[in-house]
C-alpha positions in Angstrom: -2.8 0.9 2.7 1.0 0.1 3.4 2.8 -0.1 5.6 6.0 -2.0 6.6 7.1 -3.2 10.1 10.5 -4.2 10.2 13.1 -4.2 13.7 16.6 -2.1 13.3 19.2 -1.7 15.9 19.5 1.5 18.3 23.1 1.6 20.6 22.7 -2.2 20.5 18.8 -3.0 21.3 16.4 -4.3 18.9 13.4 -1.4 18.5 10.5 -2.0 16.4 10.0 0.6 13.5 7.0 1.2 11.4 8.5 3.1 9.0 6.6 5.4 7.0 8.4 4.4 4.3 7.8 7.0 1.3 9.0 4.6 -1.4 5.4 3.6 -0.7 3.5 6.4 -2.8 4.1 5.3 -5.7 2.7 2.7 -8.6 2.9 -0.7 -7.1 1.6 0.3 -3.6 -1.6 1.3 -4.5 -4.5 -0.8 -2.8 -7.0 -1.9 -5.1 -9.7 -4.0 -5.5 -10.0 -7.5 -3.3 -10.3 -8.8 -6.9 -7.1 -7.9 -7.7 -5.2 -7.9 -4.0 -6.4 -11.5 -4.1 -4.7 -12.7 -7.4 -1.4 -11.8 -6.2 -2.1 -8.1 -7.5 -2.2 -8.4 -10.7 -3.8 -6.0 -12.6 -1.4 -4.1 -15.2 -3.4 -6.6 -17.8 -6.2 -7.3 -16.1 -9.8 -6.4 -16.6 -12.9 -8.0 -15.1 -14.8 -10.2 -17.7 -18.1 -8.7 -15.8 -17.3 -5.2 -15.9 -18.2 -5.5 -11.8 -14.6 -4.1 -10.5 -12.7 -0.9 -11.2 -9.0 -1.1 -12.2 -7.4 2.1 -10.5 -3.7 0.0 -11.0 -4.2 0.7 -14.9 -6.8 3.1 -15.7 -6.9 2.0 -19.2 -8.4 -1.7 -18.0 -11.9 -0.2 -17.4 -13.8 -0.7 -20.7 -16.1 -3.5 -20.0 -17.3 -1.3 -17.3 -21.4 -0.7 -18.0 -23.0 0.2 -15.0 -22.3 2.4 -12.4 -20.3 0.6 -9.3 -19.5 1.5 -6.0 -17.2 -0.7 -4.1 -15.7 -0.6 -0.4 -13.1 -2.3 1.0 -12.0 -3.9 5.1 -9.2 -5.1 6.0 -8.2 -7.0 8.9 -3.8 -7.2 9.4 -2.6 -9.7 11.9 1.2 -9.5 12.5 3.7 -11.5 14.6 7.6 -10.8 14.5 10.6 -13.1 15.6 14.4 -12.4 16.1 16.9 -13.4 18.6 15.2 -12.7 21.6 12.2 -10.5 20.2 8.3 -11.5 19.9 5.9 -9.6 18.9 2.1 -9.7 18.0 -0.1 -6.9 16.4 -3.5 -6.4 14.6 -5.1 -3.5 13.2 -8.6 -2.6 11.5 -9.4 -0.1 8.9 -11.4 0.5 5.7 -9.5 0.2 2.5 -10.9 2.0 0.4 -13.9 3.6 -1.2 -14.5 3.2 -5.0 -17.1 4.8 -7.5 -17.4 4.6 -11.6 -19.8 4.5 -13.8 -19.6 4.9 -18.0 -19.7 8.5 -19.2 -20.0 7.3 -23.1 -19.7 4.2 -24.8 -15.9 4.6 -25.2 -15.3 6.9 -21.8 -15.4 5.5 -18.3 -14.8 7.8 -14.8 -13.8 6.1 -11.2 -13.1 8.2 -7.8 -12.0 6.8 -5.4 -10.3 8.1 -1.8 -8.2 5.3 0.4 -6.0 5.9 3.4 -2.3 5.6 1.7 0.5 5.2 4.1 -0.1 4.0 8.1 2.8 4.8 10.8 2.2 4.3 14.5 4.8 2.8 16.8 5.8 3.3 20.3 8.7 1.2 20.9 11.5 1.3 24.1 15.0 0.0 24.6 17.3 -0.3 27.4 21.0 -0.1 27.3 22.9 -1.1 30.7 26.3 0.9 31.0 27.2 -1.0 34.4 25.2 -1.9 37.4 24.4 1.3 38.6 22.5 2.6 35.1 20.6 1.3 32.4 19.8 3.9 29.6 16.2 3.8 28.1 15.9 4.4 24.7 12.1 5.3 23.2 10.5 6.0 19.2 7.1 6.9 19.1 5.4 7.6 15.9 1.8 8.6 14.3 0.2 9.7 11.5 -0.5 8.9 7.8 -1.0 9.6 4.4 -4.4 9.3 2.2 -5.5 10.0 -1.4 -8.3 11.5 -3.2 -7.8 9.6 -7.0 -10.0 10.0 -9.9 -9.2 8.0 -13.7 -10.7 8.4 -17.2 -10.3 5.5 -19.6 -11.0 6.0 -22.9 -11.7 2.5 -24.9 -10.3 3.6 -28.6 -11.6 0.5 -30.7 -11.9 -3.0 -29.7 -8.0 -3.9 -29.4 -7.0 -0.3 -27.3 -7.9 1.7 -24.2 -6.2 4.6 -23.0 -6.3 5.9 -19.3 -5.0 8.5 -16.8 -4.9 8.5 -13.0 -3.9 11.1 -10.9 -3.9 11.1 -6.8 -4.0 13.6 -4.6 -1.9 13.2 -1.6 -2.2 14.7 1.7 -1.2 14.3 5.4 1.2 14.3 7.9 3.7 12.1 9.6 5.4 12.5 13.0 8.7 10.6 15.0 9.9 11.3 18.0 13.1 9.6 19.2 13.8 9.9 22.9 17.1 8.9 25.0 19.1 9.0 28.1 22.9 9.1 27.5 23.9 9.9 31.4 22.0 9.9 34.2 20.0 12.9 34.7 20.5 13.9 31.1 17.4 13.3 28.1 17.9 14.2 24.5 15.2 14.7 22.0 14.4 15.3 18.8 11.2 15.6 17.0 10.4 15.5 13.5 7.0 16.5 11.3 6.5 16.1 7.5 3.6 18.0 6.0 2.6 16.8 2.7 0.2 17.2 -0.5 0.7 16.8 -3.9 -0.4 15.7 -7.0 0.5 11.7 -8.6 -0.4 11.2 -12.2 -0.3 7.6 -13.6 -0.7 6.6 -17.3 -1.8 3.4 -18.4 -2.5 1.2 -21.9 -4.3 -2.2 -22.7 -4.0 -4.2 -25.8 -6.3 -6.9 -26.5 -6.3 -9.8 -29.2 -8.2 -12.6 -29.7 -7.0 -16.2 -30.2 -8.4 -19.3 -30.9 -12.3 -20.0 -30.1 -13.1 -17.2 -27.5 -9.5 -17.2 -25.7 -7.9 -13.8 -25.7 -4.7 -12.1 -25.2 -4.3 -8.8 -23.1 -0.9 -7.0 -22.4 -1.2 -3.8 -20.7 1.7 -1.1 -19.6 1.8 1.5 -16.8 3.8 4.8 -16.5 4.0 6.5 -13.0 5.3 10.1 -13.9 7.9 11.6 -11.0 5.7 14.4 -10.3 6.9 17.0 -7.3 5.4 17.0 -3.8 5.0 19.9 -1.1 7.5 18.5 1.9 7.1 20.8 5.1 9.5 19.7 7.5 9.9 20.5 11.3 12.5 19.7 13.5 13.0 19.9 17.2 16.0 19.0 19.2 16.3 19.5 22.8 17.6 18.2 26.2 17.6 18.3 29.6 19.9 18.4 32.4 19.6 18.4 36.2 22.3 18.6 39.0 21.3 18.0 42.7 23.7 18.8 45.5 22.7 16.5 48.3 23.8 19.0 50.7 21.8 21.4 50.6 19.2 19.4 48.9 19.5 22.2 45.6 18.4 21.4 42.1 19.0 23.5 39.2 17.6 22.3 36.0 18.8 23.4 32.7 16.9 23.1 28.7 18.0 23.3 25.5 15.9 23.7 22.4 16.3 24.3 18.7 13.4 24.4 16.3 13.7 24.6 12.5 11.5 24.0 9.4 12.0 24.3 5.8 10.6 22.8 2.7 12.3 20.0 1.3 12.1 19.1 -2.4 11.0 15.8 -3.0 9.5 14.0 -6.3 8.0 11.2 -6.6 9.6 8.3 -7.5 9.0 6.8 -11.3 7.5 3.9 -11.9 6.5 1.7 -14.7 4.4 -1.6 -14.5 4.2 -4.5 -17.7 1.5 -7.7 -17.5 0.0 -10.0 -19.4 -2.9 -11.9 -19.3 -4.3 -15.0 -21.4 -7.5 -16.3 -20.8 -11.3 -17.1 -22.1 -14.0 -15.0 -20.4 -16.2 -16.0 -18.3 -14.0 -18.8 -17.6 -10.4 -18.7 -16.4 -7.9 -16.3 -17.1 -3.5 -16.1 -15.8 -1.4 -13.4 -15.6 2.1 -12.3 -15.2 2.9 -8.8 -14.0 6.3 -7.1 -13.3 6.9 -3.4 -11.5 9.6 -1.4 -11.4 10.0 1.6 -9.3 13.2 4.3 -9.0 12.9 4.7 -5.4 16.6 5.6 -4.7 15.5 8.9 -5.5 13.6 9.4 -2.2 17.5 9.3 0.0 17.1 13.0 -0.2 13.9 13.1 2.2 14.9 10.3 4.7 14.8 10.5 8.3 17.4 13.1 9.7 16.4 13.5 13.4 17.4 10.2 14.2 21.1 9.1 12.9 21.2 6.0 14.7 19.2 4.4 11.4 21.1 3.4 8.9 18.1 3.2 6.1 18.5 3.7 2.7 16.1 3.4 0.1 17.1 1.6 -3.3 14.8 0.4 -6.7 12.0 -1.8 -5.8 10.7 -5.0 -8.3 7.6 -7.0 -8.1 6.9 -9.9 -10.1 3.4 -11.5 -9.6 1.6 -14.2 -10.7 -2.1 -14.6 -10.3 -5.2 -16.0 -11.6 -9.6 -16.6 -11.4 -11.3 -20.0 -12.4 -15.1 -19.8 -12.9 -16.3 -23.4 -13.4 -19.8 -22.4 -14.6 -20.9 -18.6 -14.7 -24.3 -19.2 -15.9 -25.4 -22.3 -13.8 -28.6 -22.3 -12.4 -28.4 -25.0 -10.1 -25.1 -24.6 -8.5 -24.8 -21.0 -6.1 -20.9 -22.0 -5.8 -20.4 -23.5 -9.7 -20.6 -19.3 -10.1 -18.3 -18.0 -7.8 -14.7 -16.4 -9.2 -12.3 -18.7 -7.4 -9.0 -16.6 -7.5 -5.3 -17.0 -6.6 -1.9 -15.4 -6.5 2.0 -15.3 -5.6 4.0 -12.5 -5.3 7.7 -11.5 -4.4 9.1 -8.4 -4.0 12.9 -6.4 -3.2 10.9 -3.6 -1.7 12.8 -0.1 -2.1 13.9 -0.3 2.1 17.5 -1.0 2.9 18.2 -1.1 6.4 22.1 -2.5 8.3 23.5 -3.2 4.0 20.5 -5.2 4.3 17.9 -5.6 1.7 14.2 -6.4 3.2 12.0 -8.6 0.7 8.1 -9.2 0.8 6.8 -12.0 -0.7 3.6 -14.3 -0.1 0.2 -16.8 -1.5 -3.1 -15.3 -1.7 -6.3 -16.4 -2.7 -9.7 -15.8 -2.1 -13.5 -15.9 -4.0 -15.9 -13.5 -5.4 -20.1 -14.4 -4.6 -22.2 -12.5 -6.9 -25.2 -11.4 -5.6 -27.9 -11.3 -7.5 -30.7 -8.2 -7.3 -34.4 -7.8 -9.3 -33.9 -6.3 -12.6 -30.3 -7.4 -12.4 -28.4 -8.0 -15.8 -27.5 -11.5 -17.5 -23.9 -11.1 -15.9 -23.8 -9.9 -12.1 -22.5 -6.7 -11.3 -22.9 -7.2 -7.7 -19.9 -9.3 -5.4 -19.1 -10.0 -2.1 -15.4 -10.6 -2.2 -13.4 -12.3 0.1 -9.3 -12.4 -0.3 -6.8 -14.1 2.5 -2.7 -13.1 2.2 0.0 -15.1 3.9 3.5 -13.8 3.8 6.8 -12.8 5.5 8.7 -9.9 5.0 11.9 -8.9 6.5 15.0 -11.4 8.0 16.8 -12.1 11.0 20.1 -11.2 9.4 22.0 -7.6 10.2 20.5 -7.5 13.4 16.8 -7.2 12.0 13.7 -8.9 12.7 11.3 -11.0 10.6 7.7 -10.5 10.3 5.3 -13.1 9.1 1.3 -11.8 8.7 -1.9 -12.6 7.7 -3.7 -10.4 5.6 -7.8 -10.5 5.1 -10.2 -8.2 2.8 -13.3 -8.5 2.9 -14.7 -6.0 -0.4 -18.4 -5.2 -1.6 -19.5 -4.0 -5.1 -22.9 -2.8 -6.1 -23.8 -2.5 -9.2 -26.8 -0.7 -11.0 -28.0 1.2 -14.0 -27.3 4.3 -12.9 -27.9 7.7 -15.2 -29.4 5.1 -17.9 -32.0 6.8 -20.0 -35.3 5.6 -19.8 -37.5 4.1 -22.6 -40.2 4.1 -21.1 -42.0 5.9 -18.3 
């Protein structure tokens, strides 16, 4: 899930704003696995030596996958923000996600999956004081979201190549409603409501070569392809008026309304993700990733109802680094000498531009993965409780904005079990 908090100026007063942010349907904001949140997000090269977690990130890192695994995914945000005279605290709750695959063939491997995408709720006031005798209130209050249906084949080709394809369906609603008093007795409004649904299709590759001893090489490539989206868009504009004459103690009140809706064309930005990996399995593994995302494209669907932002939306990068060390996967004596110990950096020029400013995201993760360990089990576990912390800031003080420092925990279980095996015997 994403979203991104970040505080923006109206007639001179600081307003927090949850943006909805639609740079954030594409490539590089899609929530996977704790395994992979946890090593920085990494996971354009990345595939689990035990075959116990499902790459959605690159749909072509799922060969190793042998049993059928269902996974689901907590999280747990806790946010705080600071600026020149603004503080801030805020928490939320909410599943993640909800994962299933399982092996079709030797060579062929399916995943579904559905996850909220996108969060926005905010309600936020301001207060403007023209002299002594008024102070304007200014008020945003938004709600809604996005989530996705997703389903990926992989299709392992020999021993160095896999092949995959992704494709989300998106679907959902968002609503802002922006709220102020110019005079006294006078209230503008104007409401705004995007419909939306459409189809995402991601492409991925992974190449594998072996080194020395059992140490490997993997470099892996993603594609997101700019595919169009169904936009419904309506807009509602309004105020009021009212004039008392103390007199005769009359009031007349008069409205205004305007209502319009259209379809607005909007496609998806293109994306296109590059890692690699070196490692020995079973063991320790490191890896480099890089995204890339055309998100200026989506300035042709930002907010209109309320002028007073000046948001912009330009490219996005992400460069991560991340990594797991397993000190001794097969150890019968030590419970913790088999645990995935895993960590991560990131940093990121995310694709929102608010003020000529440019708001970056960057952070530390780490976390660990317990296998769990069920009758009939294989050698290698399938089965993990995963745990993944986050620290990191986003945002800056500069152009009027606010910063935001959180803390981000996932807590994720797998289960996995040979499912639609054949029998040999009865």
């Amino acid at each position: 899930m994403m979203s991104l908090s970040i505080l923006t100026t109206i007639h001179g007063q600081r307003l927090s704003v949850s943006s909805y942010s639609y740079f954030g349907l594409g490539e590089q904001k899609f929530d996977g696995d704790v395994a992979t949140h946890v090593m920085g997000g990494i996971a354009t090269a990345y595939e689990d030596p035990f075959g116990a977690n499902l790459n959605f990130s690159n749909p072509a890192a799922n060969s190793k996958v042998r049993t059928t695994l269902f996974s689901t995914n907590i999280t747990i945000d806790q946010m705080s923000f600071s600026g020149n005279k603004i503080s801030k605290y805020q928490s939320t709750f909410y599943f993640s996600n909800i994962f299933l695959g399982f092996p079709l063939s030797k060579n062929f491997t399916l995943g579904l999956g559905y996850q909220p995408y996108t969060g926005y709720f905010n309600r936020m006031y301001a207060n403007e004081s023209f002299n002594q005798a008024y102070s304007q209130q200014n008020t945003i209050k938004g709600s809604g979201g996005l989530n996705s249906l997703h389903t990926f084949l992989s299709y392992k080709i020999d021993e160095s190549w896999s092949v995959g394809l992704r494709g989300n369906f998106l679907f959902g609603h968002l609503r802002n409603q922006y709220q102020s008093f110019p005079w006294p007795d006078t209230s503008q409004i104007s409401y705004q409501e995007d419909r939306i649904k459409g189809i995402h299709l991601t492409a991925g590759v992974l190449y594998t070569l072996s080194s020395e001893g059992d140490k490997r090489w993997s470099i892996g490539a993603t594609y997101g392809i700019g595919n169009k989206v169904n936009v419904r868009r309506t807009q509602r504009g309004g105020g009021t008026s009212t004039l008392r004459v103390e007199i005769g103690k009359d009031t007349w009140i008069t409205k205004t309304t305007a209502d319009t809706t259209e379809n607005i064309p909007l496609r998806l930005p293109m994306s296109a993700g590059l890692g690699v990996s070196y490692g020995e399995d079973y063991k320790w593994m490191l890896s480099a990733q890089y995204n890339w995302q055309k998100s200026s494209e989506l300035n042709t669907i930002q907010r209109k109802s309320v002028k007073s932002f000046n948001e912009t939306y330009r490219n996005s990068k992400r460069f991560a680094l991340g990594g797991y060390w397993i000190p001794q996967y097969n150890s019968y004596k030590n419970y913790f000498a088999k645990a995935i110990y895993r960590a991560g950096l990131y940093h990121e020029n995310t694709a929102l531009y608010i003020n000529n400013q440019g708001i970056s995201d960057y952070g530390l993760t780490f976390g660990l993965g317990l296998p769990i360990r069920f009758k009939r089990e294989l050698r290698e576990s399938h089965s993990y409780l995963n745990i993944g912390l986050a620290l990191g800031q986003r945002g800056t003080t500069q152009s009027n904005l606010t910063k935001e420092n959180y803390l981000n925990l996932k807590i994720g279980f797998t289960f996995g079990a040979e499912w639609f095996q054949k029998r040999i015997y009865n």
